[in-house]
C-alpha positions in Angstrom: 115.7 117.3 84.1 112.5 115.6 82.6 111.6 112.6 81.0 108.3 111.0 78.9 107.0 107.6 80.2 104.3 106.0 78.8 102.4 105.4 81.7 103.4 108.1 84.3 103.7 111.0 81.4 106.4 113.9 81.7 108.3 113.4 84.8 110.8 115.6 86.6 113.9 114.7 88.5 117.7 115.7 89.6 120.7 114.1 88.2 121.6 113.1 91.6 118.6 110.4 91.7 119.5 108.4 88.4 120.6 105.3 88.9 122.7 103.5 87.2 122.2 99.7 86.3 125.5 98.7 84.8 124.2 95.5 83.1 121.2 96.8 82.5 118.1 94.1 83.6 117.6 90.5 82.8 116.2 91.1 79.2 116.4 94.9 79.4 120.4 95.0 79.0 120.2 97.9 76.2 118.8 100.1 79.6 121.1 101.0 81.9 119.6 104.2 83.6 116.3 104.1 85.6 114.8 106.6 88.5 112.7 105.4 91.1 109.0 106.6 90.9 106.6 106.6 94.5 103.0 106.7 93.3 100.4 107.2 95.7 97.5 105.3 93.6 99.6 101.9 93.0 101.0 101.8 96.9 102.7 100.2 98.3 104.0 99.7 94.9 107.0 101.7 93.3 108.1 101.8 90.4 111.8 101.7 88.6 110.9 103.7 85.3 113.7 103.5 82.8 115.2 106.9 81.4 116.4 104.9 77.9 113.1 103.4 76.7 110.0 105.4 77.2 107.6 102.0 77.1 109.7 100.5 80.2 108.8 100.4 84.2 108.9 97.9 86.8 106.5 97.6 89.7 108.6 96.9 92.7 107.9 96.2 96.1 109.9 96.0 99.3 110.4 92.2 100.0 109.5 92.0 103.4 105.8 92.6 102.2 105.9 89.7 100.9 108.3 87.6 102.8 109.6 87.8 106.2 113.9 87.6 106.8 113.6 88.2 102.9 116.1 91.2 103.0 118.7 89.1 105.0 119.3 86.8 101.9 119.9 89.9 99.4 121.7 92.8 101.7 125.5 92.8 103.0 125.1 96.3 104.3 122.8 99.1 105.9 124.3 101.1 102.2 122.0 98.7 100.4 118.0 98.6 99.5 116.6 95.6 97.8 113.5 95.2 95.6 111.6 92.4 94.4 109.8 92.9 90.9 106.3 92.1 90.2 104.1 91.1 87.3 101.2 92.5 87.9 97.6 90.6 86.9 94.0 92.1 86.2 93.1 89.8 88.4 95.1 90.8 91.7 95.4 87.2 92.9 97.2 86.0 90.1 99.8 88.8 90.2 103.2 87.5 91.3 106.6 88.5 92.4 110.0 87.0 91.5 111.8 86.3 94.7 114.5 84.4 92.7 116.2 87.8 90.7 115.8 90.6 93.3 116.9 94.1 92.5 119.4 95.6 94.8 120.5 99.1 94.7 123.6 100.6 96.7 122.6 104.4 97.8 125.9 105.7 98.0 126.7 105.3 94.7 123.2 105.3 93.3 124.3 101.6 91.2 121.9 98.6 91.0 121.9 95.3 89.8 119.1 92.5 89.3 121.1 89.6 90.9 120.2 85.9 90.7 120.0 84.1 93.9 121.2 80.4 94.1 118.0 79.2 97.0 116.4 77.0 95.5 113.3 77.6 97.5 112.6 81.2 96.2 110.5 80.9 92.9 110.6 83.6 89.9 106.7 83.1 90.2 105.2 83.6 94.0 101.7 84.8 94.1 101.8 87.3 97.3 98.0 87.9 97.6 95.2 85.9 98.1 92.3 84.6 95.9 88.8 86.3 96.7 87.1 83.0 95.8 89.3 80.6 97.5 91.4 82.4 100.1 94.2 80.2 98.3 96.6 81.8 96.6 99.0 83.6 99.0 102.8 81.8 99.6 102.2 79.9 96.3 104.8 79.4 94.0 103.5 78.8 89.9 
């Protein structure tokens, strides 16, 4: 099958690596299926490129690049693989993640869902990389 994104162009996949978001994503609820893109320019970046809106993808990143026991919060199972999504920045140190709404998608049945976590402590805003000037910047919350 292939599809037209914006930013990656025509892309090919199988059937069998759609997955399906239900509820669609907080604010994207109209797009329920996406396919997970590896890019090797944007490492260790990936991105979740929806298959209903041509103009849509999400930068992801595995959490534990960011935060350490992060995954432990998110998974119940092994059958599980969580995301966190980031908003990325021209300038690099202002790019954040939201550790708050993690996306969590069940291989087995090739579902996911952006879920809402109640701890308080994980903001929707945590800058993940530090400041060239500075060297501040990393573990801060906006």
């Amino acid at each position: 099958m292939k599809t037209f994104n914006n930013q990656f162009g025509e892309l090919e996949y199988d059937a069998k690596h759609v997955i399906l978001f239900p509820e669609g994503m907080i604010g994207f609820q109209h797009c329920t299926k996406y396919i997970l893109i590896d890019d090797i320019d944007t490492e260790p970046f990936r991105w979740l490129v929806s298959l209903d809106d041509s103009e849509l993808c999400f930068p992801l990143l595995d959490p534990l690049l960011v935060m350490e026991g992060y995954e432990q919060q998110v998974l119940k199972t092994d059958a599980s693989v969580a995301f966190v999504v980031a908003s990325l920045h021209e300038l690099p140190e202002r790019s954040t993640v939201n550790l708050k709404s993690p996306v969590v998608i069940e291989k087995n049945t090739q579902r996911g869902k952006q879920i809402i976590l109640e701890d308080e402590r994980l903001p929707m805003r945590y800058q993940f990389l530090k400041s060239p000037q500075t060297g501040a910047g990393a573990g801060q919350s906006c």
